[in-house]
C-alpha positions as CSV (number, residue, x, y, z in Angstrom):
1,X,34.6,-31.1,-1.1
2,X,32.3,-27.9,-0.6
3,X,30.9,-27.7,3.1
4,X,27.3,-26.1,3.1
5,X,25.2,-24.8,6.1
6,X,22.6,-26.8,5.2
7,X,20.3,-28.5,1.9
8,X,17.0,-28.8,0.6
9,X,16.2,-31.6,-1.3
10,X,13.3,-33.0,-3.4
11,X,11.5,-29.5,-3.7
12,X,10.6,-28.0,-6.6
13,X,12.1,-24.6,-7.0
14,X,10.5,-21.1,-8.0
15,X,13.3,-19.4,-9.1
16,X,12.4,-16.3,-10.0
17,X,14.7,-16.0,-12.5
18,X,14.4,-16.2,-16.4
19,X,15.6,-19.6,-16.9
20,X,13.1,-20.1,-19.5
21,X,10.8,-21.8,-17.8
22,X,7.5,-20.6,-16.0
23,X,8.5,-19.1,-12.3
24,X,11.8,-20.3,-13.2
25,X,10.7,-23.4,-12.4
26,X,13.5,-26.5,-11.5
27,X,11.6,-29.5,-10.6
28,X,13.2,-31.7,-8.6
29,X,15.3,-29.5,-7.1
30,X,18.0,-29.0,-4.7
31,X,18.8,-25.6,-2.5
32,X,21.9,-25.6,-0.2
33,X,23.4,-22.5,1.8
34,X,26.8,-21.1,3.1
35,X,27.5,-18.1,5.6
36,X,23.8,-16.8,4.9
37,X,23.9,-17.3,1.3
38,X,22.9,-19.3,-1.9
39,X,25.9,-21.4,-2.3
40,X,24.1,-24.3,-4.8
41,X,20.5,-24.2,-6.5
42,X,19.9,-26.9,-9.2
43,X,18.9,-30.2,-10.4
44,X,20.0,-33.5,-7.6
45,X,22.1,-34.7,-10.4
46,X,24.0,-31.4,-10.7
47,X,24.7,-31.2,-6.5
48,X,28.7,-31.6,-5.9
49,X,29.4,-34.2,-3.1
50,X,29.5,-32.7,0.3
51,X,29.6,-34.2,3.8
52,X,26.6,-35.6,4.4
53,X,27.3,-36.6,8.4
54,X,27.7,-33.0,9.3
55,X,25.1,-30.9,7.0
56,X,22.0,-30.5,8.4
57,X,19.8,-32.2,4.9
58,X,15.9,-31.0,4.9
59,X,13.6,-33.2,2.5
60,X,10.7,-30.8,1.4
61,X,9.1,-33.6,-0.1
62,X,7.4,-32.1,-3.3
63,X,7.0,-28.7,-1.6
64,X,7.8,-25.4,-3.4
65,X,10.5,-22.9,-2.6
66,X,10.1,-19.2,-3.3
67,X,11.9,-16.1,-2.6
68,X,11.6,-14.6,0.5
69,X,8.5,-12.0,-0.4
70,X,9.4,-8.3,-0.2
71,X,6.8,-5.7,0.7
72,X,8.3,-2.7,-1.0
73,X,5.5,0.0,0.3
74,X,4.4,0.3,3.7
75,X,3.5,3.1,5.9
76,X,3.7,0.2,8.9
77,X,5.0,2.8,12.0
78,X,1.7,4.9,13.3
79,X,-0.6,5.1,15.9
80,X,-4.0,5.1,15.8
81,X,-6.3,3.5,13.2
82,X,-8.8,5.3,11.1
83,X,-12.5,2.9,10.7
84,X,-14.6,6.2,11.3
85,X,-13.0,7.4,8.3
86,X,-13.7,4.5,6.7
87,X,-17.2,4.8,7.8
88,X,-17.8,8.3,6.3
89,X,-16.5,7.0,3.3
90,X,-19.0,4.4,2.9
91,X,-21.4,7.4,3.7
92,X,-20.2,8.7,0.7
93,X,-17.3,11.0,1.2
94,X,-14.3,11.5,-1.0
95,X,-10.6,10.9,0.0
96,X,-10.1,14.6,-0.8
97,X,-13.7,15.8,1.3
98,X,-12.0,13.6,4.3
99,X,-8.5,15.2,3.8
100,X,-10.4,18.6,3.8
101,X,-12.0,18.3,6.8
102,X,-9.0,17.7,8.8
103,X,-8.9,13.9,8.3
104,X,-6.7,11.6,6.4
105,X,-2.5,11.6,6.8
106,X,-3.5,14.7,9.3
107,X,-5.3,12.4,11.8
108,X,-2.8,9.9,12.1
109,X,0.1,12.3,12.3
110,X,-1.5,13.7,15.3
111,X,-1.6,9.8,16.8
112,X,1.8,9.1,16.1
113,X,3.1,12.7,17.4
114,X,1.7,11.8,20.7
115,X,2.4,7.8,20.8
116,X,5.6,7.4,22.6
117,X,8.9,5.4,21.2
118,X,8.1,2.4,22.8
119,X,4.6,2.1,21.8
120,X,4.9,2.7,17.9
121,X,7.9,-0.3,18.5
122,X,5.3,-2.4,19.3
123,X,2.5,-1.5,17.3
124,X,4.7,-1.8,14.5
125,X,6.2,-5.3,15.8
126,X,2.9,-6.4,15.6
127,X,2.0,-5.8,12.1
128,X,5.8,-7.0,10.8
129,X,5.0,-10.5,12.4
130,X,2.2,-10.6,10.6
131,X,3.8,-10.2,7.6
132,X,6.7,-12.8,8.4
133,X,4.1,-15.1,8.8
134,X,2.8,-15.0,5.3
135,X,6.6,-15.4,4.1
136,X,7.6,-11.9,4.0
137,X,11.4,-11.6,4.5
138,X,12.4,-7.8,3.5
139,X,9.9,-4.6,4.2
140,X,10.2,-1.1,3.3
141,X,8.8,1.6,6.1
142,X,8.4,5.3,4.9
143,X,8.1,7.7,7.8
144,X,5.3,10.7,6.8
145,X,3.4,10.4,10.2
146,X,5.7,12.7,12.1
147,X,6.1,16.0,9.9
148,X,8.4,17.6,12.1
149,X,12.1,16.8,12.6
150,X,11.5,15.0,15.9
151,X,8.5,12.9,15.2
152,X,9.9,11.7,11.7
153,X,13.2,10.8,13.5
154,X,11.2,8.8,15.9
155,X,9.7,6.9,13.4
156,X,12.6,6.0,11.3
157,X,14.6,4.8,14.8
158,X,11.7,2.8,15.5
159,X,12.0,1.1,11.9
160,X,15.7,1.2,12.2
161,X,15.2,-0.7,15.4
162,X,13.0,-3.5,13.8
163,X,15.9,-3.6,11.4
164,X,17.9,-4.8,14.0
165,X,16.3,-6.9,16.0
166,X,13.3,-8.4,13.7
167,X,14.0,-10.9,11.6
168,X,12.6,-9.3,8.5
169,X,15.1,-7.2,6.8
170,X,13.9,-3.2,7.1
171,X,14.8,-0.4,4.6
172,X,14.2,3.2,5.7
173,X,12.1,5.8,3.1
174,X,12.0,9.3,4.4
175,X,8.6,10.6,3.2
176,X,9.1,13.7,5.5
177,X,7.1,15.4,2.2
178,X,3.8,13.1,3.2
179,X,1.1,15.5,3.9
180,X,1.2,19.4,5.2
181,X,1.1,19.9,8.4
182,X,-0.9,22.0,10.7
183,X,2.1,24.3,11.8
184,X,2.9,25.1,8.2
185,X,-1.0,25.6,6.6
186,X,-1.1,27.6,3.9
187,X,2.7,27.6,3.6
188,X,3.7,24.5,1.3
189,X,6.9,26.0,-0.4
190,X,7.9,27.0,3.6
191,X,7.2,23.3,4.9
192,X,9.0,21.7,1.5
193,X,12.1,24.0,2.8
194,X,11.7,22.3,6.3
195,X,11.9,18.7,4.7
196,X,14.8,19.6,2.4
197,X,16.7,20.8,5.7
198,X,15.2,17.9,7.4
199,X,16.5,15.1,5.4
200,X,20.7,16.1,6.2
201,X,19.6,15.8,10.0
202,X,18.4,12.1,9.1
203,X,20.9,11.1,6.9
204,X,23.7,12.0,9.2
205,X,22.1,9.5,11.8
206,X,21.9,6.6,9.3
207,X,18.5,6.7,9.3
208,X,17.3,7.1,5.1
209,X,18.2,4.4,2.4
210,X,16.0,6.4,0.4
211,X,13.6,9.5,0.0
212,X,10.1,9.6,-1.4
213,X,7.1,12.7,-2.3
214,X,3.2,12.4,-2.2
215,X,3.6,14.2,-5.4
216,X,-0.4,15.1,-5.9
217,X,-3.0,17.3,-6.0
218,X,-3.2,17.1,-2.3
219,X,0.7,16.8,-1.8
220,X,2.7,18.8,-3.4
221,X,2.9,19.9,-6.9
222,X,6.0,19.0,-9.3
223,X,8.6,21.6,-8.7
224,X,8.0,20.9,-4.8
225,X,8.9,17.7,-5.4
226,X,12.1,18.4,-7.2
227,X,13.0,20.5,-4.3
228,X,13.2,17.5,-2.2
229,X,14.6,15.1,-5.1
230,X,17.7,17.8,-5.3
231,X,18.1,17.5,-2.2
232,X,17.9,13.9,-2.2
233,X,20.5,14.0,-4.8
234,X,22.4,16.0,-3.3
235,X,22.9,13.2,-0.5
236,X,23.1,10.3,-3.6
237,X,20.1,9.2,-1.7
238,X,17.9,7.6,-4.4
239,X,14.3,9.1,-5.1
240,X,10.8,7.7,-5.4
241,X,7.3,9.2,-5.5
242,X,3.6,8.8,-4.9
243,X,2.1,9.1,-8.4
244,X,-0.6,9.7,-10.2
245,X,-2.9,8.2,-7.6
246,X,-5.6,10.6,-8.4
247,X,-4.6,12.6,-11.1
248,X,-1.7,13.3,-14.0
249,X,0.6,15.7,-12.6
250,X,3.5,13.7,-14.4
251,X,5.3,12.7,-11.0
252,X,6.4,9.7,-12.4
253,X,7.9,11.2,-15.3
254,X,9.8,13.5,-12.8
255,X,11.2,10.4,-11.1
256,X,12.4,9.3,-14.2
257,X,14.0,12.5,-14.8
258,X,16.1,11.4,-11.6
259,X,16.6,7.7,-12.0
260,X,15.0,7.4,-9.2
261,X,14.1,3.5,-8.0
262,X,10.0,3.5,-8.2
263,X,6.7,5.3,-9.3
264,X,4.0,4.0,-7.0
265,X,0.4,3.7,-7.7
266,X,0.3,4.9,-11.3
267,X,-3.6,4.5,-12.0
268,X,-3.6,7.5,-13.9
269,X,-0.5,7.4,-15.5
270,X,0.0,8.2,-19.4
271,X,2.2,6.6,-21.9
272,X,4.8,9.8,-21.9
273,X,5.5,8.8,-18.2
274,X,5.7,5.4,-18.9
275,X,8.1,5.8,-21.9
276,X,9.9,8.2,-19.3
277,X,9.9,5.4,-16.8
278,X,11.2,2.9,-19.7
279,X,14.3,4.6,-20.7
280,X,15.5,5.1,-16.9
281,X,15.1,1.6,-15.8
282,X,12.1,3.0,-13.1
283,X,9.9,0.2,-11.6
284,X,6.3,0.5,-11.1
285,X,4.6,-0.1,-8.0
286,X,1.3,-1.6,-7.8
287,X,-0.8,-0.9,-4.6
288,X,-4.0,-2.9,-5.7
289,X,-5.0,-2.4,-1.0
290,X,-5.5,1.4,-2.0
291,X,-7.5,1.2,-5.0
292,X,-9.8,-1.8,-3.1
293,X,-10.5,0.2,0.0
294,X,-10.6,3.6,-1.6
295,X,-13.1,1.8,-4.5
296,X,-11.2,3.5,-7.2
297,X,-12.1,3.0,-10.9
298,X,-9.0,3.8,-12.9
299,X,-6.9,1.1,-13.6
300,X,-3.2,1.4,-13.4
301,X,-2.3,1.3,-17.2
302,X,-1.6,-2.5,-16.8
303,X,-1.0,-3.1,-21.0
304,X,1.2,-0.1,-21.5
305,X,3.7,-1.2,-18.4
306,X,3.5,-4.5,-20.2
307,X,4.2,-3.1,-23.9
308,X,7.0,-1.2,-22.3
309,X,8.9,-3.9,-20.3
310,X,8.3,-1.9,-17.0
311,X,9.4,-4.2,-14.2
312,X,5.6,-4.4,-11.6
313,X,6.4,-4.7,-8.2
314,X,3.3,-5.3,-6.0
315,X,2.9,-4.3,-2.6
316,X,0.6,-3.7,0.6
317,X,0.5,-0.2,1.2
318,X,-0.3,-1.1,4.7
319,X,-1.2,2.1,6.0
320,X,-4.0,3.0,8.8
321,X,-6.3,5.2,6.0
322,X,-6.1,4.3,2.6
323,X,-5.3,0.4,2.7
324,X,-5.2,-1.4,6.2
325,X,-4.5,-4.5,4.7
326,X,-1.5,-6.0,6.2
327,X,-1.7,-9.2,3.8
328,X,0.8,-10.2,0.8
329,X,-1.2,-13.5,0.1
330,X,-4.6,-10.8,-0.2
331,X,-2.3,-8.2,-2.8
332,X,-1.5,-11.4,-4.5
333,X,-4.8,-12.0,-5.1
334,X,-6.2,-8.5,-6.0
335,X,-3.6,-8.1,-8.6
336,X,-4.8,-10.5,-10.2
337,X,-9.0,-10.3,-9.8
338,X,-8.7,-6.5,-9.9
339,X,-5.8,-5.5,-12.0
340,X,-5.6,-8.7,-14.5
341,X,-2.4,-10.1,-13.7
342,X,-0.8,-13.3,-14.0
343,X,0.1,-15.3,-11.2
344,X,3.5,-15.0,-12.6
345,X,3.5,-11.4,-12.8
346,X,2.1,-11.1,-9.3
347,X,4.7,-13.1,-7.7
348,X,7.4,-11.4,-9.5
349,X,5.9,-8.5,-8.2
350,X,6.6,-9.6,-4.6
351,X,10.1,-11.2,-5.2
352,X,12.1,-10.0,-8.3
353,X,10.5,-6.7,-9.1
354,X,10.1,-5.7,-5.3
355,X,13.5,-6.1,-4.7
356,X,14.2,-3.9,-8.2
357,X,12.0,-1.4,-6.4
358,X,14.1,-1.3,-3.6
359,X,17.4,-1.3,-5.3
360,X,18.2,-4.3,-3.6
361,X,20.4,-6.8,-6.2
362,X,21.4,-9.1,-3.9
363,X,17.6,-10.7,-3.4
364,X,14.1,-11.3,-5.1
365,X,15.2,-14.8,-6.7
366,X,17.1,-17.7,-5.5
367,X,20.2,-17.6,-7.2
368,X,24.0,-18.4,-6.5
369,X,25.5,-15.8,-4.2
370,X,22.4,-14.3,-3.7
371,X,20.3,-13.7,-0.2
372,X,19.2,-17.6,1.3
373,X,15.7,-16.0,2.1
374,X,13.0,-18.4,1.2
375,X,10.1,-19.9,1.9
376,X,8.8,-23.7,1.5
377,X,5.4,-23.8,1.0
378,X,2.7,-26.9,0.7
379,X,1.4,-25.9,-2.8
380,X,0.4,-27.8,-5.9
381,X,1.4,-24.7,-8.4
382,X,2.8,-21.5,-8.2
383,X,-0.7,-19.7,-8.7
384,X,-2.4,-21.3,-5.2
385,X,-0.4,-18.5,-3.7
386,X,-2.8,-16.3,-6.0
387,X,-5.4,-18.1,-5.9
388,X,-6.5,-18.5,-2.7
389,X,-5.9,-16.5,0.5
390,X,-6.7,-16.5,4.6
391,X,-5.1,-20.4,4.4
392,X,-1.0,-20.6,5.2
393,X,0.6,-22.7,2.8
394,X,3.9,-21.7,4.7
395,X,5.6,-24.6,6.3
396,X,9.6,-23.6,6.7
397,X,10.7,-19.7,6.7
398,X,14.5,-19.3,6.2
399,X,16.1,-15.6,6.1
400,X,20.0,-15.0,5.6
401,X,20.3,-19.1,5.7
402,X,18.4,-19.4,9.0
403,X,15.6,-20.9,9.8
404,X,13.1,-18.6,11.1
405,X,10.6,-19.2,13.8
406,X,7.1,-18.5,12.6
407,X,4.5,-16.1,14.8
């Protein structure tokens, strides 16, 4: 007789998963978990026997279970916040004027240079409970606030940290190649040098699952970035990039190039770069925070992605300048009023194709042998989660097969 940790009956289940239904919908459904995993996930009828004196049995009562959400892009370690950059913005000033006049990634690198350890772990505790309590249940957290050996290492112990004792699973991004700093103005090609010898250093302390470049006009240009994707690959570290945010320098195409896991923001991408992306299984991030707050105009090439099979992820961008929105249920939302996606899409977004942008198989839909990281949620559909935001539908959070306690 199979022994389970515990089951969820009467629910109706949000798969995830292309069962052929919408959501991968199972109505009337059953979820059961052993030793952190999915162990059953299914119709009543289809539930083997099990002991029901000793397994804990929760009746959702109509309620729906989702994935665990996954936040695939966050800048979530830094100090400091940024509103009077948002105030000469509305003003009128461009990200680039901002950037220029020694504002942007620069201000908040010189925040989180001088915040101590301790206080960036609990700035950043802060805003990772924030996102547990919409249903979050994996986050990614770049560094790119340091720009020098010492301060990136302090940020990516201080997310390795909240990897280990936060409940919501953490994977490190070394974005060392963020911004130029002021000891190396002038100098890009020197500073790219100091990343590429910086990212060894990291690796060796466990501290990168993967590497990413701010490959832009004002980051670096495309061979920069395959300086530090060589030396990625060198490490069989997998690659990502900031691209085509503002322009078309082909950055996504160049992660292609690399199989690398993700091209993230993409307004201005072409179809060369997404038939690049195609053929190498690259997932598109969608940021719809940044291109909100920054009052953008060009639309990420929504129909293209679509006409090409490109998996969307959709994620916060939480980061103090360009999109200090610390809400999944709000991305949800935007992706759909702003960038015309379904609900569908934009929930597969935060589950399956977040996880893809991750490289992360063993999560983003609730499957057998998979992750037990859901949610149960008091909906009537799928799309309330789109639909409507600033009201917690979340009722039960459970991640590796435990229940979680909520903020």
């Amino acid at each position: 007789m199979p022994q389970f940790d515990a089951i969820w009956i009467n629910a109706n289940i949000a798969s995830m998963t292309d069962n052929g239904q919408p959501y991968g919908l199972i109505e009337n459904g059953v979820l059961a978990v052993k030793d952190g995993v999915i162990a059953f996930v299914g119709a009543r009828s289809e539930l083997p026997a099990f002991d029901a004196l000793s397994t804990p049995l929760y009746d959702v009562q109509g309620q729906w279970i989702l994935p665990g959400f996954i936040d695939c892009h966050t800048h979530l370690v830094y100090a400091g916040n940024r509103a009077n950059e948002f105030e000469m913005r509305l003003k009128g000033a461009s990200y680039q004027e901002i950037a220029a006049a020694g504002g942007g990634i620069k201000a908040t690198v010189a925040a989180t240079r001088a915040a101590s350890h301790e206080e960036l772990f609990v700035l950043a505790k802060d805003r990772l409970n924030s996102l547990l309590a919409q249903g979050v249940t994996t986050v990614e957290i770049k560094s790119g606030y340091g720009l020098d050996l010492s301060s990136e290492q302090k940020i990516l112990e201080v997310a390795a940290e909240l990897n280990a004792h936060h409940p919501v699973s953490v994977q490190n991004t070394f974005l060392g190649a963020h911004a130029l700093p002021p000891e190396y103005a002038g100098d890009a090609d020197g500073y790219i040098a100091a990343v590429c010898r910086m990212l060894p250093q990291l690796h060796a302390l466990n501290l990168v699952d993967a590497v990413d470049v701010f490959c832009e006009g004002i980051g670096f240009n495309l061979e920069q970035t395959r300086s530090v994707f060589n030396a990625a690959k060198a490490l069989g570290l997998p690659v990502k990039a900031h691209a085509e945010q503002l322009s078309n320098l082909g950055g996504s195409a160049l992660v292609a190039e690399f199989g690398g896991l993700s091209a993230d923001h993409i307004e201005f991408l072409d179809e060369a770069g997404v038939t690049a992306m195609a053929k190498a299984g690259t997932v598109a991030v969608l940021l719809p925070g940044a291109f909100y707050f920054l009052r953008e105009t060009q639309l990420p090439p929504i129909a293209l992605l679509r006409q090409y099979g490109i998996p969307m992820a959709l994620a916060t961008d939480l980061n103090p300048g360009t999109s200090p929105l610390c809400s999944i249920p709000l991305m949800l939302n935007m992706a759909c009023t702003l960038f015309r996606l379904t609900p569908e899409e934009a929930l597969a977004g935060v589950t399956r194709h977040g996880a893809a942008a991750l490289g992360l198989a063993d999560r983003g839909v609730l499957a057998v042998g998979l992750r037990a990281d859901f949610g149960c949620y008091q909906l009537s559909q799928p799309a309330e989660l789109c639909y409507q935001f600033g009201v917690n539908k979340l009722k039960q959070l459970i991640i590796n097969g435990k229940q979680v306690r909520l903020p």
